[in-house]
C-alpha positions as CSV (number, residue, x, y, z in Angstrom):
1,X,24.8,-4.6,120.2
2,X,28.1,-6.4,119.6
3,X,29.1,-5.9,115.6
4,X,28.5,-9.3,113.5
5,X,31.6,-8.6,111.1
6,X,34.9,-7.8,111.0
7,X,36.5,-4.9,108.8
8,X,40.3,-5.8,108.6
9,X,42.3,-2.6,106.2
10,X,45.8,-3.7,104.9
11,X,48.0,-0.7,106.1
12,X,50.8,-1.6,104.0
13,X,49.2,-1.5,100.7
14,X,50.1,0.7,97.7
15,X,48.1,1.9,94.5
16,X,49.5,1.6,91.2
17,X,52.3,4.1,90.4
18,X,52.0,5.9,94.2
19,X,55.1,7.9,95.4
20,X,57.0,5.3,97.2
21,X,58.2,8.6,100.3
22,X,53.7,9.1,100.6
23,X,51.8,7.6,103.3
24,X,50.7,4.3,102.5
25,X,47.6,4.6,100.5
26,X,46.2,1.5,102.7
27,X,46.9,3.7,105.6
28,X,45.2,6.8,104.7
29,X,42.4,4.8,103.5
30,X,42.4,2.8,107.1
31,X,42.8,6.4,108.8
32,X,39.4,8.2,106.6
33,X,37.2,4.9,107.6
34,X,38.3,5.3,111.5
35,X,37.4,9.4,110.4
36,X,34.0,8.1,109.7
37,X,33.4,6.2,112.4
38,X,33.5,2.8,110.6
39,X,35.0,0.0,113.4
40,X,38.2,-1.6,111.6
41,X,41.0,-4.1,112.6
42,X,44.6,-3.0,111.0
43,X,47.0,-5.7,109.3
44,X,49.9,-5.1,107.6
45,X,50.4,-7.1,104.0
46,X,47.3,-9.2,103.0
47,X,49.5,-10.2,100.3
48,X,46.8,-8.6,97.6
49,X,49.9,-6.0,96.2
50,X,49.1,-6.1,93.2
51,X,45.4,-5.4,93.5
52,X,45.9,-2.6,96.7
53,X,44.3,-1.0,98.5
54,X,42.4,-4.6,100.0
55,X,40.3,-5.4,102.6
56,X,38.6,-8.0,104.1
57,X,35.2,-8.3,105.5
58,X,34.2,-11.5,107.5
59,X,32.3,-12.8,110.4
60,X,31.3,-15.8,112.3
61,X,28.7,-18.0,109.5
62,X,28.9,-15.0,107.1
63,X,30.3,-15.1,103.5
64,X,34.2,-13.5,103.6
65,X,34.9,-10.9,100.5
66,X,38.4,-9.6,99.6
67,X,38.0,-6.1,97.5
68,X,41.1,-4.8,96.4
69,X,42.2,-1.8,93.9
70,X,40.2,0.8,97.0
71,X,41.1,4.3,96.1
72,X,41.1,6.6,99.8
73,X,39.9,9.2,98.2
74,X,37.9,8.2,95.3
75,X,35.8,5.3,97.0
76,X,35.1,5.6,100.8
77,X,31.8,5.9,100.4
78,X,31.0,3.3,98.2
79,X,33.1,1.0,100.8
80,X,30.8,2.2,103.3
81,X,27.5,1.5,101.4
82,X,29.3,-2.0,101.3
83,X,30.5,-2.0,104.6
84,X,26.5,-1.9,106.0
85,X,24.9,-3.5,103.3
86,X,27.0,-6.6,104.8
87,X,26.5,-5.6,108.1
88,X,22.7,-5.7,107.4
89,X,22.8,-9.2,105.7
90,X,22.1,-12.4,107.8
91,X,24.7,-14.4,106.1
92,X,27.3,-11.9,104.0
93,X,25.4,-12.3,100.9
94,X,25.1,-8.5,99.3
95,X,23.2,-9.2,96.3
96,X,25.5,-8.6,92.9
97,X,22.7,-5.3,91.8
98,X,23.6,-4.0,95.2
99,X,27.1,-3.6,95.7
100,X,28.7,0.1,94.9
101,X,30.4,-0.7,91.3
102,X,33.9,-0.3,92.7
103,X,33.0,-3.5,94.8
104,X,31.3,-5.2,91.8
105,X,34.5,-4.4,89.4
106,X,37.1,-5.1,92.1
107,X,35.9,-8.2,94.4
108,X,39.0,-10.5,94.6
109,X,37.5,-13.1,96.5
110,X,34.0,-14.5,98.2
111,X,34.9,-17.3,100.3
112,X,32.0,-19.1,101.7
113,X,31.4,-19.6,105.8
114,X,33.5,-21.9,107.2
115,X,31.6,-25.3,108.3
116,X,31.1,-25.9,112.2
């Protein structure tokens, strides 16, 4: 069954106060979701810098949401719960109560489906 979302990872994307010489915090955080199996779409610079590390999940008639301030190694997990609980959704809408509270806290955008 062909997936009904997109994952897209900013690569280029830095948290607050990292070593400028590390890997990319957006890197390592695109490299542990391809770790765990989770389908993704790399872009550099979503232009969210201030509120790294961002993603972006979308799909055709779905709700879009743009998380930001994603911590690699702090909040995988809670992307993933987040990551299927929109993947499970008809339309993109994950309830407020059941998003991870790193998604709840830290949702920069939810753009509604663009019209046909």
């Amino acid at each position: 069954m062909a997936e009904t979302y997109e994952l897209v990872v900013c690569t280029t994307c830095r948290l607050p106060g990292a070593d400028p010489q590390a890997e990319r915090d957006g890197r390592r955080l695109s490299d542990a979701l391809a770790a765990a199996g989770i389908g993704h779409r790399r872009q550099e610079c979503l232009s969210a810098c201030a509120r790294g590390c961002a993603v972006v999940l979308r799909g055709a008639g779905r709700w879009t949401y743009v998380q930001g301030a994603l911590d690699p190694d702090r909040d995988l997990d809670d992307l993933i719960a987040m990551i299927r609980a929109y993947a499970a959704s008809d339309d993109g809408v994950v309830p407020w109560r059941d998003r991870p509270p790193v998604i709840r806290k830290n949702t920069i955008a939810r753009i509604p489906p663009q019209e046909a």
